[in-house]
C-alpha positions as CSV (number, residue, x, y, z in Angstrom):
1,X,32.7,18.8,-69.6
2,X,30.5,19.5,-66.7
3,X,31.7,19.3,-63.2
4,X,31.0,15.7,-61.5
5,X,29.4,15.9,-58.1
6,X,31.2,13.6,-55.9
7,X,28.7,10.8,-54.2
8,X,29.6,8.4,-52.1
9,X,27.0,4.9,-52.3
10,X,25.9,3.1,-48.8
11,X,24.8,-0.5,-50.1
12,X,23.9,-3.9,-48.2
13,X,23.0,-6.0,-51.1
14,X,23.2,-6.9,-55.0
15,X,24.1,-3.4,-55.7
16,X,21.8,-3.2,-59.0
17,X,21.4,0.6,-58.3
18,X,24.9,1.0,-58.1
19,X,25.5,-0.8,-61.1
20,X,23.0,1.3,-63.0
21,X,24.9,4.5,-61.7
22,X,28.7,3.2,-62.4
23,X,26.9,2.6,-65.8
24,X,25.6,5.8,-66.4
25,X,28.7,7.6,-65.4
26,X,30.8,5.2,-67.8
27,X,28.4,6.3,-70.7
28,X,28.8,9.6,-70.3
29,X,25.3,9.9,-69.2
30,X,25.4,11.3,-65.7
31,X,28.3,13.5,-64.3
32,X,28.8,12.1,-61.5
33,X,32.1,10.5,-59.6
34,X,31.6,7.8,-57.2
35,X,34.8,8.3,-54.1
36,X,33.6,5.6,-52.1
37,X,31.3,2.5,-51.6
38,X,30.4,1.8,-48.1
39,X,28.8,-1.6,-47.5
40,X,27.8,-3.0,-43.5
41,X,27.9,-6.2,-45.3
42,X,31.4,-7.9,-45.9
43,X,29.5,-10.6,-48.2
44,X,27.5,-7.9,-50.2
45,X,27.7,-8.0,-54.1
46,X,28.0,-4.4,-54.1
47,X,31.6,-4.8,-53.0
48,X,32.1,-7.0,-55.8
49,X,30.7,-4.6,-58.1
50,X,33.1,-1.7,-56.6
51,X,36.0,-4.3,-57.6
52,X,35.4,-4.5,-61.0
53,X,35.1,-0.9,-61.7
54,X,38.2,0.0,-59.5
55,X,36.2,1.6,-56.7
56,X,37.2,2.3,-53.2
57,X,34.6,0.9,-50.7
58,X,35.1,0.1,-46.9
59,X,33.6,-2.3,-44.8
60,X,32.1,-1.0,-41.5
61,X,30.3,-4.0,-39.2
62,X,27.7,-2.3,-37.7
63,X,27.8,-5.0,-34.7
64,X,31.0,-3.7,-34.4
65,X,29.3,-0.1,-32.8
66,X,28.1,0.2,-29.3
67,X,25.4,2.3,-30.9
68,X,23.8,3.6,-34.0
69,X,24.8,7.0,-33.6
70,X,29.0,6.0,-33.4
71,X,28.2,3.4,-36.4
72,X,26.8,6.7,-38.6
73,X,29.9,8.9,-36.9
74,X,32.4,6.6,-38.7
75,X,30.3,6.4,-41.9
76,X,30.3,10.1,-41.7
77,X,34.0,10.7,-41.2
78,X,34.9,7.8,-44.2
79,X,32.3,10.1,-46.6
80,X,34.1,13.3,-45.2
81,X,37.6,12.7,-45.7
82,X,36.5,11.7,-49.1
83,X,35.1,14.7,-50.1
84,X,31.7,13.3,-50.6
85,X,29.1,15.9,-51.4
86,X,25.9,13.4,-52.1
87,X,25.3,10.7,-50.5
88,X,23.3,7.7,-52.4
89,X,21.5,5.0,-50.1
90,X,21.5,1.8,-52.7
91,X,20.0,-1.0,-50.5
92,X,21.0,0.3,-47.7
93,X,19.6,-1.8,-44.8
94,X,19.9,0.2,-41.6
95,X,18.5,3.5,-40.7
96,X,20.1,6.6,-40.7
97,X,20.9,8.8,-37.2
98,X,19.6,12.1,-37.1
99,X,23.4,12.7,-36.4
100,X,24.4,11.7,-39.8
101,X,21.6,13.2,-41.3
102,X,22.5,16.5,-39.7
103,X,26.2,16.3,-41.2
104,X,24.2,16.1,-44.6
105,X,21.3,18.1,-44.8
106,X,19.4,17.9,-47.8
107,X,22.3,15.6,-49.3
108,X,21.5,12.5,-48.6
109,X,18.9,10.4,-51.2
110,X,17.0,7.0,-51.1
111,X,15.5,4.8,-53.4
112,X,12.2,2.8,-52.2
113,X,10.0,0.2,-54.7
114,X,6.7,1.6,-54.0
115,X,4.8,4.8,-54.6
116,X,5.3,6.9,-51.7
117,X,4.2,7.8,-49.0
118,X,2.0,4.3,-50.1
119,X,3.5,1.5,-48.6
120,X,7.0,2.7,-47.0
121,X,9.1,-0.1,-45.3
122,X,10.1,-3.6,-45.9
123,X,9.3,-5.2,-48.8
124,X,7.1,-2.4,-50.6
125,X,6.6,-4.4,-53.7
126,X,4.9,-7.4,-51.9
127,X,2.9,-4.4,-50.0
128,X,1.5,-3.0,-52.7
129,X,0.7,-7.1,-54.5
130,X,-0.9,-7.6,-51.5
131,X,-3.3,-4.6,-51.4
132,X,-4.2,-5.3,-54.5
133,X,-3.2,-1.7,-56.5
134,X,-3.2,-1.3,-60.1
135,X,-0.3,1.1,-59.8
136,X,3.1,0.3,-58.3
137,X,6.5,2.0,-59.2
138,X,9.5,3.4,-57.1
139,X,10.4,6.3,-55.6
140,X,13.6,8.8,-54.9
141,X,13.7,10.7,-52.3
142,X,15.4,12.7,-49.7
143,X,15.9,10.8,-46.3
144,X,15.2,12.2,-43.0
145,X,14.6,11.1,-39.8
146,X,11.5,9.0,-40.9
147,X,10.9,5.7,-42.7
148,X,11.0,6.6,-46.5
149,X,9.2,9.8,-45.9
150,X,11.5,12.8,-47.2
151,X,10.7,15.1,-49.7
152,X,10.1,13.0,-53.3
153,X,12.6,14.3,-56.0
154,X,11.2,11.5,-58.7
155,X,8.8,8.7,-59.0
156,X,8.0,6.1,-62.1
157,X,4.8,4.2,-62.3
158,X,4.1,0.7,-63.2
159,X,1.1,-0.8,-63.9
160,X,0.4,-3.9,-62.1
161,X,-0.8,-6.6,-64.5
162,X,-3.5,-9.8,-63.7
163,X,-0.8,-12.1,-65.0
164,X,1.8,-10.5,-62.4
165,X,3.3,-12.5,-59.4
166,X,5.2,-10.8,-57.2
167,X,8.5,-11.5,-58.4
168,X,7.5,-10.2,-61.8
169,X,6.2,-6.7,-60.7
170,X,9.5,-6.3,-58.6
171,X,11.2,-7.1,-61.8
172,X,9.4,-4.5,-63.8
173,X,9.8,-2.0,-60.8
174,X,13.6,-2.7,-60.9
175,X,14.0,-1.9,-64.4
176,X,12.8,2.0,-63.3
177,X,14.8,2.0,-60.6
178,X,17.7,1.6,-62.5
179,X,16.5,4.6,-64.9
180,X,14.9,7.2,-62.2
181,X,17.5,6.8,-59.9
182,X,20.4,8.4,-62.3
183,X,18.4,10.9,-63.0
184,X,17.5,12.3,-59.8
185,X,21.6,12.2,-59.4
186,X,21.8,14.2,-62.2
187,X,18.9,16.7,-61.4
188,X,21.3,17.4,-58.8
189,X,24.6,17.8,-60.1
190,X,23.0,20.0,-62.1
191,X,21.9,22.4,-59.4
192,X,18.3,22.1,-60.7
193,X,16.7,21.0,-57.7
194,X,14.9,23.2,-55.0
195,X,12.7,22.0,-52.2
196,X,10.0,23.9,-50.5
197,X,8.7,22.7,-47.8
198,X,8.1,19.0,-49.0
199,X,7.7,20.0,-52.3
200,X,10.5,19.2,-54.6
201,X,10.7,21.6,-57.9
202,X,12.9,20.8,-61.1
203,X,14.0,23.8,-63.0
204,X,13.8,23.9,-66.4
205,X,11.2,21.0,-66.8
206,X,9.1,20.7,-69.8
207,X,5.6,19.0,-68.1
208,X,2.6,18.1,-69.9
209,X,-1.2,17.9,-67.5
210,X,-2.5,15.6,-70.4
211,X,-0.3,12.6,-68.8
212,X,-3.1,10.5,-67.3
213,X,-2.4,6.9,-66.9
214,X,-5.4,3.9,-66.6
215,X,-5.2,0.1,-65.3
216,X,-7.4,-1.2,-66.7
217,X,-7.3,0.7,-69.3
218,X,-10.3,2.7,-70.5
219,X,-13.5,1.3,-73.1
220,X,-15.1,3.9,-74.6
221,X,-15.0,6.3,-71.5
């Protein structure tokens, strides 16, 4: 069996990424073990989610804080003491400190419904609607200090159709999250990842240049 990284999940929300990861894990699929869910949100469905799969979680109230920088000091400690080794933003709705970056360099990973560095933010399927691209998706990637602008471990992309609303493309961009998301979890429990200067490398990839991708698609050309 091989060794499961231990990650700890920050959520806000739903909790559909952490769903797709305690799924993953329960199939056998990705070696990971999740210590700890840590929600700011007492009402979030995340928590909910931690019940039913006999997770621990804790509830830290931001308001709570004088400060963002003592809020991500007791996150920290809670990760800590739980021998956390990756940490997994899953709808996480505040931004991280550099403190609590600094007390996890290079360990701490984010998912974002858009094609980055295209449309970072708030709302990055409704962005990318709006603009009127024919190419959407989601990214992973390592957070820093920035807004959804670390290094990019993974992306998936999904064409965005005439008959789409904007509901329906974040559907279809949810269904990838769900599968990318794992995987870049399990890229790096299995110590194949290596970043160099922003560029994030996979060892042992099979890639193919004849991948090319058209919306609309081509006639003739």
């Amino acid at each position: 069996m091989e060794k499961k990284i231990p990650i700890g999940v920050l959520a806000s929300g739903s909790g559909s990424n952490l769903q797709s990861i305690i799924d993953h894990i329960e199939q056998g699929r990705l070696d990971a073990d999740i210590r700890v869910v840590i929600s700011n949100n007492p009402d979030a469905y995340a928590i909910t989610r931690a019940q039913k799969h006999g997770i621990p979680f804790v509830i830290v109230r931001h308001q709570e804080f004088p400060d963002r920088e003592a809020f991500d000091r007791q996150m920290a400690e809670i990760l800590i003491s739980c021998g956390v080794e990756l940490v997994v933003m899953a709808g996480f709705m505040r931004v991280l400190s550099p403190l609590f970056l600094k007390t996890f360099p290079q360990r701490v990973i984010n998912i974002h419904p858009a094609l980055l560095p295209s449309f970072p933010g708030l709302h990055g399927q409704r962005q990318a609607f709006e603009y009127g691209v024919k190419f959407s998706g989601c990214t992973v990637h390592f957070a820093d200090d920035g807004v959804d602008s670390g290094p990019i471990i993974i992306q998936a992309v999904v064409p965005v159709l005439e008959t789409d609303t904007e509901d329906t493309l974040a559907e279809r961009i949810l269904r990838e999250e769900h599968r990318i998301y794992p995987q870049a979890i399990q890229f790096y429990a299995e110590g194949r990842i290596e970043i160099h200067n922003r560029q994030v490398r996979i060892r042992g990839l099979k890639e193919s240049a004849s991948q090319v991708l058209h919306n609309p698609p081509l006639e003739g050309f």
